[in-house]
C-alpha positions in Angstrom: 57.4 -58.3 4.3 58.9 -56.0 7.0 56.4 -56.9 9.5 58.1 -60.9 10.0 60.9 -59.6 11.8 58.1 -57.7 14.4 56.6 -60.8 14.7 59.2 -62.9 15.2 60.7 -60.5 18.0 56.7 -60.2 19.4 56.4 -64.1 19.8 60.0 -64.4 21.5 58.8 -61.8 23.7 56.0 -63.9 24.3 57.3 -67.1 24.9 59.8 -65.2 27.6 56.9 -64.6 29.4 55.9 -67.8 29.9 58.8 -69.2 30.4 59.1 -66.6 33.7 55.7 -67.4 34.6 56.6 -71.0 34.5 60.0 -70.8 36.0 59.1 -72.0 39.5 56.2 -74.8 38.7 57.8 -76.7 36.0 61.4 -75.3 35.3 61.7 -78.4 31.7 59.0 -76.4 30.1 60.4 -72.7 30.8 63.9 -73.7 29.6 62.3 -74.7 25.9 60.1 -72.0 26.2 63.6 -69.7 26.7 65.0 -72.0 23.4 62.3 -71.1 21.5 62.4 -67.5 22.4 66.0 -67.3 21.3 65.4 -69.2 18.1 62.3 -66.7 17.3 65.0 -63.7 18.5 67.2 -65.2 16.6 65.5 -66.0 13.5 64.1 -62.2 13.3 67.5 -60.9 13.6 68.6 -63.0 10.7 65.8 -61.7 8.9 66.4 -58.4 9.7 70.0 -58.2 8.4 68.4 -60.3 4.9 66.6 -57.9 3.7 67.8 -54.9 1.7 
């Protein structure tokens, strides 16, 4: 199960993308994009450090 953590840290890549592609149109939808990007970051870091 090593490759959830890549994924997780792939997808918040991902959504940081389109939040800085949507930064200037519509600024509401880039800032939960950026909140979901640090849950994803976040969640892959915790599941990082969880497994032995």
């Amino acid at each position: 199960m090593d490759w959830i953590y890549i994924a997780l840290l792939a997808v918040a890549g991902f959504l940081i993308g389109g939040a800085y592609t949507l930064w200037k149109s519509m600024k509401l939808v880039a800032i939960l994009l950026v909140v979901g990007a640090v849950l994803a970051g976040a969640g892959a870091v915790a599941w990082w450090l969880s497994t032995p």
